[in-house]
N, C-alpha and C positions, 0 to 999 in steps of 0.2 A: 543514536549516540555519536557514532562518526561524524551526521553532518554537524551537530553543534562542537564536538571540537573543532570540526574546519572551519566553523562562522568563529569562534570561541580566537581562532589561531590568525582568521581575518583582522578580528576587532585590536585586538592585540597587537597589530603589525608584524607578527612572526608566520614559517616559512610551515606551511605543518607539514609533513612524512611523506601522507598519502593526498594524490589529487586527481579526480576524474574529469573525465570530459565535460560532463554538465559544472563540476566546480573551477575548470579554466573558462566557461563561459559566463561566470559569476566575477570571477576574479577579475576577467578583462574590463567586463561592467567596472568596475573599482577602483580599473589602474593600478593594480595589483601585481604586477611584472615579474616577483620572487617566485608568486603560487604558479603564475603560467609558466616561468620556466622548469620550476618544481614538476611539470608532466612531462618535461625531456627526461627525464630519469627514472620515470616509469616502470614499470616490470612489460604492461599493456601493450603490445608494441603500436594496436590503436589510440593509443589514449598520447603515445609518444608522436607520432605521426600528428592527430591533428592540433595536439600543442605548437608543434612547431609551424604548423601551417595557421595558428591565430594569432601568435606571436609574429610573425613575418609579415602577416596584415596590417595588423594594430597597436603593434608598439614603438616608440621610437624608434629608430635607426639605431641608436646607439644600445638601445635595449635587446634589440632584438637580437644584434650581432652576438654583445655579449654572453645572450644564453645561448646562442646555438654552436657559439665558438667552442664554450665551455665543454658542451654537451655533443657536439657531434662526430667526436673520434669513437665514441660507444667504445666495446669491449673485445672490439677484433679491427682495431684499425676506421672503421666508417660504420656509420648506422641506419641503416637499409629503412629505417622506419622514420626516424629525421627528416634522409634525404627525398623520400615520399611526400612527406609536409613538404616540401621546398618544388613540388610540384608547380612549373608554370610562376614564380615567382620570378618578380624581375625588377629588385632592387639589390644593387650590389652589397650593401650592408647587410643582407641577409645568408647570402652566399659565396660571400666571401672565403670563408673558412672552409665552407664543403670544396670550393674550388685550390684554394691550395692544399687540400689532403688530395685531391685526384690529379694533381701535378707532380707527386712524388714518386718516382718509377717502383718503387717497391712498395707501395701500396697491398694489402690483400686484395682480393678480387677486385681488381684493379677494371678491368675489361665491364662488370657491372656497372662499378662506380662512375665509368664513363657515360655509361648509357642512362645511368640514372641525374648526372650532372647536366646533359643531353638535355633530358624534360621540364629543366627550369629556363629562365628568359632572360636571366640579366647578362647586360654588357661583359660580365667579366668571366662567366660560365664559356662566353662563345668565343675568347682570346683565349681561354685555356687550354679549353679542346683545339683550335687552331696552330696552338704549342706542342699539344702533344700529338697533332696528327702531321707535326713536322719530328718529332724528336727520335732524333739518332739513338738508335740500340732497343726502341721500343718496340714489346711483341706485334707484327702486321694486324692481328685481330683488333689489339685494341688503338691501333690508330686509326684500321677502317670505321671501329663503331666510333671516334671522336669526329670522322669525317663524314659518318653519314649523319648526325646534330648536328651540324653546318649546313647538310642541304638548304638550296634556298636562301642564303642568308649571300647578300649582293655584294656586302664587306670581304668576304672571303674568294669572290669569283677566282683572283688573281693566285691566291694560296691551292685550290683547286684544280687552275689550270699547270699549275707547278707539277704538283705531284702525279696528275696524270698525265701529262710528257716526258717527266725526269726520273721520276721515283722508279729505284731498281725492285718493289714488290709485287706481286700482281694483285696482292689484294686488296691495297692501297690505292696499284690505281685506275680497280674496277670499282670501288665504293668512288674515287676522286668521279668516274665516269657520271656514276646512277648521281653525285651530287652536285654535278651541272646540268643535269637532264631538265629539259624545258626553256634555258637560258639561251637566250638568240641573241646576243652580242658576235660580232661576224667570228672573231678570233676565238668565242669558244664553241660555235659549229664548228670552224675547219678543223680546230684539233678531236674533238669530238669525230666526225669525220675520218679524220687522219689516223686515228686510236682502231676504229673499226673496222680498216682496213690492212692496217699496215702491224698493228701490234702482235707478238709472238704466240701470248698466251689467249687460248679461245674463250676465257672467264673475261677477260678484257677488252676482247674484239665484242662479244657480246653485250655486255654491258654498256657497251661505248656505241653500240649501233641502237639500243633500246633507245639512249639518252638523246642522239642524232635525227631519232624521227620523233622524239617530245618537243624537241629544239626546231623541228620544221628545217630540216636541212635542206639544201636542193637536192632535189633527187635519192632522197631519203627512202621511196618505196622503191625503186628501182633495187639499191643497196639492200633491202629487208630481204627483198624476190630472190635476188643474187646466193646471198648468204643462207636463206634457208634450202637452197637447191646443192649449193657447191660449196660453203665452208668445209672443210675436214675435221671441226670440232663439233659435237656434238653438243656441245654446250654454246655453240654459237647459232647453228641451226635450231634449236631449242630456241632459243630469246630471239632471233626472226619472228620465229612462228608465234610467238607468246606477242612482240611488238602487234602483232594487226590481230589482237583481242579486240572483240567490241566493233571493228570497222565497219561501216555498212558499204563502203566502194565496192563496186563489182570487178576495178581491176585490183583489189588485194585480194577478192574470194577468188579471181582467177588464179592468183598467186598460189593459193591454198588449197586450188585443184591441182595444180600441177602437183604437187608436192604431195597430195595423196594419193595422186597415179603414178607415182615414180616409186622405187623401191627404199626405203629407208631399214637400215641394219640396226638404229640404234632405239631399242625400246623405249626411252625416255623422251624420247623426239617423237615417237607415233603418238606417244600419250598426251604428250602438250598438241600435235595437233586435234587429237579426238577432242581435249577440252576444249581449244579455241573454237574449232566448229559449231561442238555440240552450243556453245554460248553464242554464237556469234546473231547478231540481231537479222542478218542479211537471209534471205530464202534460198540464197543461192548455195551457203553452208547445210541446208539440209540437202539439197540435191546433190552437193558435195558425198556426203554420209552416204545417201543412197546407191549414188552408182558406183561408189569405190567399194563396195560388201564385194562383188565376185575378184576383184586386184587383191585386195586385204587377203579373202582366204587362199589362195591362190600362191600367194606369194609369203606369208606368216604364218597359217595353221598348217601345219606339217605334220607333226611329231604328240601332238597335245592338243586339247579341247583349248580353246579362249581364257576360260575362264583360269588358268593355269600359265595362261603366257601370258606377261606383260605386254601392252602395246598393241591389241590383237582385236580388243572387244567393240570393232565398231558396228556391230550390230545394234549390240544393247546405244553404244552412243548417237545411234540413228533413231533408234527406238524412244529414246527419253526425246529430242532433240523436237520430232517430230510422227506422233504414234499416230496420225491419222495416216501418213503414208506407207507405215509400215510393211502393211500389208502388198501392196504393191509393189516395193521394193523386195521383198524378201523375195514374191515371187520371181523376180526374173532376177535374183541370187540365185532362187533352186533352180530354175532353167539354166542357169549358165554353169551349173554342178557336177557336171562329165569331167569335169579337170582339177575338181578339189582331192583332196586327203580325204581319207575316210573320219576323221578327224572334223574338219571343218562342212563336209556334209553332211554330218553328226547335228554339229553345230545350227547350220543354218535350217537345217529340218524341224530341230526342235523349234525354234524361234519362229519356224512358219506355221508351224501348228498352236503356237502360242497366239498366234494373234490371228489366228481362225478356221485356216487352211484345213481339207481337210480329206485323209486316204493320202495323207505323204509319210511314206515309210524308209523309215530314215536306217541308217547301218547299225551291226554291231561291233563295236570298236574295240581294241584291244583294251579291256581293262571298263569295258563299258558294256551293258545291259543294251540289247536291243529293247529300242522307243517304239514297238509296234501302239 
C-alpha cells in the first residue's frame, strides 16, 4: 500500500511524507528532486546520509544546494548523517552550506564537523578549514583537526609553514608539522628541520622530526639517532623511534641497538621500541630482541614479573618476532641469569621452558608459586 501511494504521490507531482532509499533511486530515475530531497528529512539516519550523497551526484547544482542548504543544520546545529553523504564530494554547490555552518565558532561539536568537512573535496571545504586553522580565539583541537584535512594539499604549503613557525600553540604547530610531512620544497625541510631541533615543546620537536625524514631532510637519520638517544622528551624519543618503522638500513637498526642497550626510564619509549623491532622487516631487529633479553631484565624487571610492567616484555616480543630462535636466545638469557631479580628469572625460566628447555628450575617469588 505504501509503495502505490509513493508512485500514486510520484504521478501527481507531489512531495509524499515518507521516502526510502530504493524510492530516491526511483525518484532520481525521474528527476524527481522534491522526493530525493524529501530523504534529507528522514528519521533513517541511512536513508538521510545516502539521499544526500545521490542528490550531490545527480542533481543540478542549483538543486542540489538547495536541499542540502535547507536540510543540513538538522536539529542540533549540523547533521552527522548529511555530512556523511557529502563524503569525498567536490563540487562547491554542494558544500557550500555545510562549510559556512563549520565556519561559525560556536558551532556544536564543532571539532567533528571539522573532521567531517575534512572528508569532502571541494575547493571551498579546503579555504574554510584553512580559515579556521588560522582563526584567532579558536579551541587548538579544532584547528589541529582543520589542519590535519590540509595535509597534502600544495595550495596551503605557505598557510602551513606560518603556523608552524609562528603559531603560539603547540598543537597547532605539531599537526602544522605531521602536515607538511613529505613536502621537499627547500624552505619547508629547513623549517621542518629547525622545528625539530630548536622548538620548546617535545610534541613539536617530534612531530617535526617524523615530518623531516618523510621530507628526505639532509641528514635526517643522523637527527632520528640523535634524538631517540638524547632528547629529554619522551615523546620525542618515542617518534625517533616510531620514524625508522619499516626501515630495512642496517645503520637505522644500528641506531635501534644502541637504544636497546642503553637504559631508557620512560615506559612508553621501550614499548614503541619493542613494537618497531618486533615489525621491522630487517634480521637484524630480531637479533636486536635477542641479545637485549639479559640488559632488559637486568635493568627493568626488579620489583614485578613483565607481564605487570609496562615496557618490559621483550621476550614475548622476540618471541613473536622470531620463534625459531627463541630458544637459543632464551638460553643464553638463562646463562646470563646470576644478576637478574628473582622476578625476571622467574620470567625468563618460564619462557625457556616454554619453548622446550628442559630441568630449568626456576624461583619462587614473592607472591608467585614456584614453576617446578
Amino acid at each position: 500500500m505504501r509503495t502505490l501511494l509513493f508512485l500514486l504521490a510520484m504521478a501527481c507531482d507531489t512531495t509524499p511524507t515518507h521516502v526510502s532509499t530504493g524510492e530516491v533511486d526511483e525518484a532520481i530515475a525521474r528527476q524527481k528532486w522534491n522526493v530525493v530531497c524529501r530523504g534529507l528529512q528522514m528519521k533513517e539516519d541511512r536513508t538521510r546520509e545516502y539521499a544526500t550523497e545521490r542528490i550531490a551526484k545527480t542533481a543540478p547544482d542549483e538543486e542540489a544546494k538547495a536541499c542540502i542548504c535547507e536540510n543540513i543544520q538538522g536539529k542540533s546545529g549540523w547533521d552527522p548523517s548529511i555530512a556523511s553523504g557529502l563524503i569525498g564530494q567536490t563540487k562547491d554547490a554542494a558544500v557550500s552550506c555545510f562549510a559556512d555552518l563549520v565556519a561559525k565558532p560556536d558551532l556544536p561539536k564543532r571539532e567533528e564537523a571539522v573532521v567531517a568537512l575534512g572528508l569532502t573535496a571541494a575547493p571551498i571545504a579546503m579555504k574554510t578549514l584553512a580559515q579556521i586553522s588560522q582563526e584567532e580565539g579558536a579551541p587548538a583541537a579544532v584547528r589541529a583537526k582543520a589542519i590535519a584535512a590540509l595535509k597534502g594539499h600544495k595550495d596551503y604549503e605557505g598557510t602551513m609553514l606560518s603556523l608552524l613557525t609562528d603559531d603560539a600553540e603547540p598543537e597547532v604547530r605539531a599537526a602544522a608539522a605531521d602536515a607538511l610531512s613529505g613536502m621537499t620544497a627547500s624552505n619547508i625541510v629547513k623549517a621542518l628541520v629547525q622545528a625539530a631541533k630548536t622548538d620548546k615543546e617535545g610534541t613539536v620537536r617530534g612531530a617535526a622530526l617524523i615530518a623531516a625524514k618523510a621530507s628526505r631532510a639532509p641528514a635526517a637519520d643522523t637527527m632520528v639517532c640523535e634524538a631517540m638517544m638524547s632528547d629529554p622528551s619522551p615523546a620525542v624519543r618515542s617518534a625517533a623511534i616510531r620514524a625508522l618503522r619499516g626501515t630495512r638500513r642496517d645503520s637505522s637498526a644500528d641506531c635501534l641497538r644502541k637504544r636497546a642497550l642503553t637504559y631508557e626510564a620512560d615506559a612508553s619509549v621501550r614499548d614503541e621500541l619493542l613494537s618497531v623491532l618486533k615489525s621491522s622487516p630487517n634480521d637484524k631487529a630480531a637479533l636486536i630482541l635477542c641479545d637485549a633479553i639479559p640488559f632488559w631484565m637486568k635493568s627493568y624487571v626488579i620489583e614485578e614479573i613483565p607481564d605487570k610492567l609496562p615496557g618490559t616484555e621483550i621476550v614475548k616480543a622476540q618471541n613473536d618476532r622470531d620463534h625459531e630462535r627463541s630458544y637459543a636466545c632464551l638460553q643464553k638469557a638463562w646463562k646470563k641469569s646470576s644478576g637478574y631479580s628473582c622476578f625476571a628469572k622467574l620470567h625468563v625460566g618460564v619462557w625457556f621452558r616454554e619453548v622446550g628447555a628442559k630441568g630449568v628450575r626456576v624461583p619462587a617469588c614473592p607472591g608467585y608459586e614456584a614453576k617446578d
